[in-house]
C-alpha positions in Angstrom: 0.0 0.0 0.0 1.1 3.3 -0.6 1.1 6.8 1.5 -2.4 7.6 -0.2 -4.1 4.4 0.5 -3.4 3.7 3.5 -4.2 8.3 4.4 -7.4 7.4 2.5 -8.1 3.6 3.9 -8.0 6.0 7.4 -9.6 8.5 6.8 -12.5 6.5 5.2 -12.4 4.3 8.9 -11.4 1.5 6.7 -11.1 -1.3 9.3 -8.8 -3.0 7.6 -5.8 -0.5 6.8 -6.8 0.7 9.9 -5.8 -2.3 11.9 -3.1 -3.1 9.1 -1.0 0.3 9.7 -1.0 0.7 13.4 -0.9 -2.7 14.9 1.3 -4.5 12.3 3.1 -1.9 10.1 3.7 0.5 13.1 4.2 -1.4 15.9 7.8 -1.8 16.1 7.7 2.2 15.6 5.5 3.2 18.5 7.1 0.2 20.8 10.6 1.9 20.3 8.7 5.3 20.6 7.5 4.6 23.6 10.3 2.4 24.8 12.1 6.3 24.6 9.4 8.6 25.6 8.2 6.5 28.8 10.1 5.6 31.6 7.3 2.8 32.5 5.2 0.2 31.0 2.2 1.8 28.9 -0.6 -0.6 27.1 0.2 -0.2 22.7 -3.6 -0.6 22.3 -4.1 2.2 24.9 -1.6 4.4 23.2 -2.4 3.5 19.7 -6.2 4.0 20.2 -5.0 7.5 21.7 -3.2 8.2 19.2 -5.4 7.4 16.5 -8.5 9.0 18.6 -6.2 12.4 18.1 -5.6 12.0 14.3 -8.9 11.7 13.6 -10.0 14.8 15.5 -12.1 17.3 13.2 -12.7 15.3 10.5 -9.3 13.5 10.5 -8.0 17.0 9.9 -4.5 15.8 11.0 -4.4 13.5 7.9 -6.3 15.2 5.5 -3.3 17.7 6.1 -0.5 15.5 5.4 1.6 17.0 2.2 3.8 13.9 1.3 6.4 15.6 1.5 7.8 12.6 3.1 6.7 9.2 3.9 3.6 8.8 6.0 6.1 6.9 8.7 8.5 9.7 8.9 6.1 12.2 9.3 3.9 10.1 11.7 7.3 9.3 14.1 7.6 12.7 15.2 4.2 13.4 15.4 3.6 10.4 17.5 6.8 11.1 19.7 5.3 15.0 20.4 1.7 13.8 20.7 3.5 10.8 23.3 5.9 13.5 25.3 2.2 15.5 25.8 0.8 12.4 26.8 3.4 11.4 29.1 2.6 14.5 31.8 -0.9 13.5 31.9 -0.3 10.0 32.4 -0.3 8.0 36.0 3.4 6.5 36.4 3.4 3.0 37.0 6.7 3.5 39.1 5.9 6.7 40.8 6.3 6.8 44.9 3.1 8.7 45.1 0.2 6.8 46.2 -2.8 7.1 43.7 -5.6 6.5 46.2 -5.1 8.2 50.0 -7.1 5.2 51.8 -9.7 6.9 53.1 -12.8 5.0 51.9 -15.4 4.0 55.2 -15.2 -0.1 55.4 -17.8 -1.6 57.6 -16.4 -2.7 60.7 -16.3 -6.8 60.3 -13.6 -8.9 60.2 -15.0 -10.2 57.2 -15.1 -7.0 55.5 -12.0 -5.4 56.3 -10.6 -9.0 55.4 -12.1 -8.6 52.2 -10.5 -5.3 51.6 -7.1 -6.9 52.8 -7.4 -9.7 50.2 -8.4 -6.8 47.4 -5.4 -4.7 48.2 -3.0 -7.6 48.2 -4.1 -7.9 44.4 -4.0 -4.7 43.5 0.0 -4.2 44.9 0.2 -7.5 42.3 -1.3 -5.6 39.7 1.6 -4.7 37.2 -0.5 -1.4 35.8 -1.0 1.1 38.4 -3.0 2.9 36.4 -5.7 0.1 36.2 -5.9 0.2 40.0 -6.5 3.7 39.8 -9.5 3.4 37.3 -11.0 0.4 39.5 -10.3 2.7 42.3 -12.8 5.5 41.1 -15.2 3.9 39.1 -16.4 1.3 41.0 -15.0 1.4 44.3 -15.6 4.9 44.9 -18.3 5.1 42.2 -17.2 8.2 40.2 -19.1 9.4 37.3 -16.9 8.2 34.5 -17.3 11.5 32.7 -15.5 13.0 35.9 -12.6 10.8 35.8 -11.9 10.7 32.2 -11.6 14.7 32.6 -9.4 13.7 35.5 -7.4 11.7 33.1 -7.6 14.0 30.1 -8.9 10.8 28.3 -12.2 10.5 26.5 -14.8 8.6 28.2 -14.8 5.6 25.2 -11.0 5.5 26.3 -11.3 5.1 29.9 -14.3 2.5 29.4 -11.4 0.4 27.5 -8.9 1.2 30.0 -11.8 -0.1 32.5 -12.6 -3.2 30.6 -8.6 -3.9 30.5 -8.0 -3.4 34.2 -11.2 -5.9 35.1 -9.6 -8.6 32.7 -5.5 -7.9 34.9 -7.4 -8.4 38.1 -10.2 -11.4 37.2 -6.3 -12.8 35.9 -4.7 -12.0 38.8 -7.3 -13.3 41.2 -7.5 -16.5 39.1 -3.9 -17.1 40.1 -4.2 -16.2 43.4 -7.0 -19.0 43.5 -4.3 -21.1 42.3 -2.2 -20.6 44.4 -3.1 -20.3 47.7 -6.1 -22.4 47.1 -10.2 -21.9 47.4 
């Protein structure tokens, strides 16, 4: 395919080129983007569906306004490592020494409860993606409006219902092996 198919195949929400370009074509470019931009594991679907979510902003005016004057790779490299370095102050670091939740939800006062909450914390520390506790954290834990903590995430809502769905499939994984391994 060349640079005007595959600009057309996107802008056209062609499924195919769409799924062609960013998560075979462009992988190993946004991997070693990221590898250079983040100092901590990020998701590539996360990314890439940020990513694409911004090119297609007002009528996939980003594309529409590419001038092959180079390849569509060169030119989407450094706008994916500026639209990434953006990215990177609004995102929740996986390594970072500051707690994302302060601890002060009100448990019922039962052993069973607060063993409960014991048992969830202990698989959330063994969660590898921070930022998935957070999102658990607030949406259904604390029951935030999601519209609230996408704004809180400078993510659009669709995004942070993926996140969501992600972090609920690293946790039911995690608590399988926990099963496993310390028995029923």
């Amino acid at each position: 395919m060349v640079d005007r198919e595959i600009i057309q195949g996107l802008i056209a929400r062609d499924n195919r080129v769409t799924k062609e370009f960013f998560f075979v074509k462009c992988r190993p470019l946004f991997n070693s983007i990221m590898k250079l931009v983040f100092s901590y594991e990020v998701d590539y679907d996360e990314m890439v569906n940020e990513l694409y979510v911004y090119l297609m902003e007002d009528d996939a005016s980003k594309l529409r306004n590419f001038q092959y004057r180079s390849t569509i790779y060169q030119w989407l490299k450094i706008l994916a490592i500026r639209f990434f370095i953006k990215k990177r102050t609004r995102l929740i670091d996986s390594n970072s020494q500051e707690t994302l939740y302060d601890g002060q939800y009100q448990l019922v006062s039962s052993e069973t409860v607060t063993s409960m909450g014991d048992d969830l914390e202990r698989l959330f520390d063994r969660m590898p993606t921070k930022r998935y506790v957070h999102v658990i954290r607030r949406l259904i834990i604390e029951d935030w409006e999601p519209e609230k903590l996408a704004q809180e995430m400078d993510i659009t809502t669709a995004n942070l219902y993926n996140i969501k769905r992600r972090a609920m499939v690293q946790l039911t994984r995690i608590a399988l092996n926990d099963i496993k391994k310390y028995g029923k």
